[in-house]
C-alpha positions in Angstrom: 61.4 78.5 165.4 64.2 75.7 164.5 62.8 74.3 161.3 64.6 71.1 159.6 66.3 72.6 156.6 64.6 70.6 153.8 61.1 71.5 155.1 62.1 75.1 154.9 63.8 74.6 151.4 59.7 72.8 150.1 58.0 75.6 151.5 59.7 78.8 151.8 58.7 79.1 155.5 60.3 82.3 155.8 60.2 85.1 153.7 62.3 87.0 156.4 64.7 84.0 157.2 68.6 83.2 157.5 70.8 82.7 154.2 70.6 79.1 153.9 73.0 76.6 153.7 73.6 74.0 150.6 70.2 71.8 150.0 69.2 68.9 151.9 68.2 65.7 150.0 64.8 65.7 149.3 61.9 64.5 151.6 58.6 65.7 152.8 58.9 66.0 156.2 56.7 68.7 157.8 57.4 70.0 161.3 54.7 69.4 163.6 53.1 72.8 164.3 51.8 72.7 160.8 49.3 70.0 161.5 49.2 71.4 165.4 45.2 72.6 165.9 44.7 75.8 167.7 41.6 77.8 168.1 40.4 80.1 165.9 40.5 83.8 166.7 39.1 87.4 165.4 42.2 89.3 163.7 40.6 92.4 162.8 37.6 93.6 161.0 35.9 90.6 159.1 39.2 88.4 159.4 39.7 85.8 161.4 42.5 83.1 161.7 41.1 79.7 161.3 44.7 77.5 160.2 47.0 75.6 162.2 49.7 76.8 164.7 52.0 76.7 161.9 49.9 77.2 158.5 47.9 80.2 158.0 44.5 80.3 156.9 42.5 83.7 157.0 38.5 83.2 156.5 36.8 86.6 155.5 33.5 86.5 156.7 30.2 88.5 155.5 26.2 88.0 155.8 26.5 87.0 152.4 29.0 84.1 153.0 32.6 83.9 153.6 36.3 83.7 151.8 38.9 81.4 152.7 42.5 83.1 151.6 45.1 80.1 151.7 44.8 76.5 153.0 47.1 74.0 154.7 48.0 70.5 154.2 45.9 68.0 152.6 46.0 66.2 156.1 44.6 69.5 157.9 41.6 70.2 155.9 39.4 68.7 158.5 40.8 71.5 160.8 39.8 74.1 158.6 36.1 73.2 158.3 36.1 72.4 162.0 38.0 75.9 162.9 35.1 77.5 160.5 31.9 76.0 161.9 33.2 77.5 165.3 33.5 80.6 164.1 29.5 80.2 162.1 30.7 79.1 159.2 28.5 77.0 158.1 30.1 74.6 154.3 28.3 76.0 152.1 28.3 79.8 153.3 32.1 79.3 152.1 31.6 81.1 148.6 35.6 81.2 147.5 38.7 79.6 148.2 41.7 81.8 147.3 45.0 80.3 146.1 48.2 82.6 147.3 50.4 80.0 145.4 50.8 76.6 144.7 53.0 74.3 147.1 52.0 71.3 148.8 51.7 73.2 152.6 49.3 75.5 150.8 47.8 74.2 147.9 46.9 70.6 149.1 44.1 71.1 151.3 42.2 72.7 148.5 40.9 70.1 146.3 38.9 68.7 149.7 38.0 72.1 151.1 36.1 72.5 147.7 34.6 69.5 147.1 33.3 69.7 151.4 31.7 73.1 151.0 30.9 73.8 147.1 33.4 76.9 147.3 35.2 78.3 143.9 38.8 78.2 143.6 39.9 81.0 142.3 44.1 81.0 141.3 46.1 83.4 138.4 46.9 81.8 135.5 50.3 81.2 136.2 49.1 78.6 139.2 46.4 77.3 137.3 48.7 74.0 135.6 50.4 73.4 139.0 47.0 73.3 140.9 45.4 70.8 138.1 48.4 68.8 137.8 49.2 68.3 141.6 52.6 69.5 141.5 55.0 72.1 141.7 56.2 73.4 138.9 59.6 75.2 137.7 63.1 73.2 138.5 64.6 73.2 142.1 66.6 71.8 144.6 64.2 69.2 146.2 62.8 67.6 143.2 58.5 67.1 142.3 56.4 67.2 145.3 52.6 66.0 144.6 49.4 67.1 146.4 45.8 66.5 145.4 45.0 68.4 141.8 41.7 70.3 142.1 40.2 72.5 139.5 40.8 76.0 139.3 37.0 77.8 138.8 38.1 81.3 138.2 41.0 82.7 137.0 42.0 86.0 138.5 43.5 88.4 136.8 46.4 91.7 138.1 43.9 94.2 140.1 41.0 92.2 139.9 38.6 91.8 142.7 36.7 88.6 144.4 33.8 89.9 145.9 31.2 88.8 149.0 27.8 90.9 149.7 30.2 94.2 150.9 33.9 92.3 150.5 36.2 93.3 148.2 39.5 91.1 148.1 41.9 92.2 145.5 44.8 90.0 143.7 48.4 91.8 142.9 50.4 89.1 141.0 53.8 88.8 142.8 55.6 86.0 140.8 58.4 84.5 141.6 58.3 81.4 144.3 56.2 80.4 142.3 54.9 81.1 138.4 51.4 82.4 139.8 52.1 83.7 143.2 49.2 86.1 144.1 48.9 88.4 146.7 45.6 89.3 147.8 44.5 92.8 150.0 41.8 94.5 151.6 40.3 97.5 153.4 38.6 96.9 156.6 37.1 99.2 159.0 38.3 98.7 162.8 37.9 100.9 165.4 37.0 103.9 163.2 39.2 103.9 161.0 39.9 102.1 157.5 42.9 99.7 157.3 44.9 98.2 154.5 45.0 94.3 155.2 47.8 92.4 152.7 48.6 89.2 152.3 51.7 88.6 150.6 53.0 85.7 148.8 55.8 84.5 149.8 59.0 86.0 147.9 61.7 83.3 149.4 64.0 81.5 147.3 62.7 78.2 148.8 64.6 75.7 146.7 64.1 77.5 143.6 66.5 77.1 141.1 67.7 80.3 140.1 70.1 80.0 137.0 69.0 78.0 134.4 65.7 77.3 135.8 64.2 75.3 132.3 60.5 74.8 133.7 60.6 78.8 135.0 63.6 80.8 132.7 61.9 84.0 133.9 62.9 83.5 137.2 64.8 86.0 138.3 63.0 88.9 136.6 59.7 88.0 138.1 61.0 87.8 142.2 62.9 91.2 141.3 59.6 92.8 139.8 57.8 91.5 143.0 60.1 92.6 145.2 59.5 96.4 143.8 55.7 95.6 143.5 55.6 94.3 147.1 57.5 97.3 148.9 55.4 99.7 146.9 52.1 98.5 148.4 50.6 100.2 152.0 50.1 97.7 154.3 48.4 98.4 157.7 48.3 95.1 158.1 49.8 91.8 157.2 48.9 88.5 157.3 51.3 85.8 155.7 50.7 82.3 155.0 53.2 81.2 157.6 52.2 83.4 160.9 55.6 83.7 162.5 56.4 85.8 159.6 54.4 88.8 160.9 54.6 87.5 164.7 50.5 86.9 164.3 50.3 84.3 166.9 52.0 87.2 168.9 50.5 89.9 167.8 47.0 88.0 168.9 48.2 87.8 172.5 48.8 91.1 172.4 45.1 91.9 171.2 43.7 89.1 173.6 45.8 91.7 176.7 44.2 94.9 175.7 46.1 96.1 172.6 44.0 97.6 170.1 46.5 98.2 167.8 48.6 94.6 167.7 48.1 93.8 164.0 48.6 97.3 163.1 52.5 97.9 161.8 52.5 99.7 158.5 56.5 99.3 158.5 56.2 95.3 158.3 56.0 94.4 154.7 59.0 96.7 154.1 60.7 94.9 156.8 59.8 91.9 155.2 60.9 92.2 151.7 64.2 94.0 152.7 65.1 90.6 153.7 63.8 88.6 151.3 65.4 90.7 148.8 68.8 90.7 150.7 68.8 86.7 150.8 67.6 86.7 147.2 71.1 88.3 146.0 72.8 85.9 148.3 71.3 82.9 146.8 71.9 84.3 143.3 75.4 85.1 144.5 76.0 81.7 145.5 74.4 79.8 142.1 76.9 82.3 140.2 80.1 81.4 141.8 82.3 79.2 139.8 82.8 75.5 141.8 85.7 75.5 144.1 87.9 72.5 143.5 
């Protein structure tokens, strides 16, 4: 999917994408599938899809209440809550809203989300400033992009757990893209058998200033620790916060045809943050070269 380039550099669309170009000027233009509604449909297990074309949002869903992993743009949280009450979500069986990391295409949607349904937000410390301040933090290419603050309830701690009635969603803090990127995971049972469900923050450079970073001078340590942490994890299945990233719209027409097995690829994240990592160097490659004159 063509994306304009300073959308991609705002959200880090693709944690799989092309080595990118020098930064556009800044401006907050978002391409139309991530306010595009689609219907929502079963993934696996508990989880169901319930964001935009281009935006995913997962809602984990119990007798006891549900969990909402992610969220879209502020514009889009009408979607959500209409995408949940399809599915039998009623507002205020929504128990937690889970932050993966705190950007305007993700983090925005929140603040209205909680204050609809009652739901806690839970977000790692390292998010917590950006999500109460309404803005991104650390120094990049594309400047300060605002979105709605909204109060973090709960914050989550390395290996901790979130839990519903029988649900258990656990966070692995994967800094990097941003201070308190958190990635969240899950067994499910489907079809007999138990499954590893991940949901990995996104590892791309994004934007992010890399050398000399004054707001984030930890940088580069944190997305090469995350890069290790994230290829060390099992992952039957994988469910990003952008969905062409693990091909879910695809993989859902494949499900939808007869394929039992269309989210299940436990050589994906690898894939994944093979080429992250690879497009990482190149970045940091690039910020290290002297100026040509």
């Amino acid at each position: 999917m063509k994306i304009r380039h300073a959308v991609i550099l705002l959200s880090g669309a693709l944690l799989c994408g092309a080595s990118q170009p020098k930064p556009a000027p800044y401006t907050l233009v978002a391409p139309p599938e991530w306010s595009q509604p689609i219907a929502p449909f079963h993934i696996a297990g508990p989880i169901w899809y319930v964001g935009t074309k281009g935006l995913a949002v997962y809602a984990i869903v119990s007798k006891q209440g549900a969990i909402l992993v992610g969220g879209p743009m502020a514009s889009e949280a009408g979607q959500i809550e209409r995408n949940l009450a399809t599915i039998g979500v009623k507002k205020g069986e929504l128990k937690y809203l889970l932050n993966m990391h705190a950007h305007f295409d993700h983090a925005a949607a929140l603040a209205q989300l909680k204050r609809d349904t009652g739901a806690k937000l839970v977000a790692s410390a390292g998010d917590r400033p950006a999500l109460e301040a309404g803005r991104h933090q650390g120094d990049n290419s594309y400047g300060r992009a605002n979105f709605p603050a909204v109060k973090v309830d709960r914050v989550i701690r390395d290996g901790e757990s979130v839990r519903v009635g029988d649900l258990a969603v656990t966070a692995t803090l994967t800094p990097g893209h941003t201070l308190g990127c958190t990635t969240w995971s899950m067994p499910i049972r489907e079809n007999g058998r138990t499954l590893r469900v991940v949901f990995p923050c996104s590892v791309t450079v994004a934007g992010n200033k890399l050398i000399g970073n004054r707001g984030y001078p930890g940088i580069v340590a944190d997305y090469r620790r995350s890069f290790a942490r994230l290829d060390s994890l099992h992952a039957d299945v994988v469910l990003p916060s952008h969905p062409e990233i693990a091909d879910v719209h695809g993989r859902e027409a494949k499900l939808v045809a007869g394929d039992p097995n269309a989210f299940v690829d436990p050589g994906a994240l690898h894939a994944i943050i093979a080429k992250a990592r690879q497009d990482f160097d190149t970045a940091l490659a690039a910020e290290r070269k002297p100026a040509q004159h």
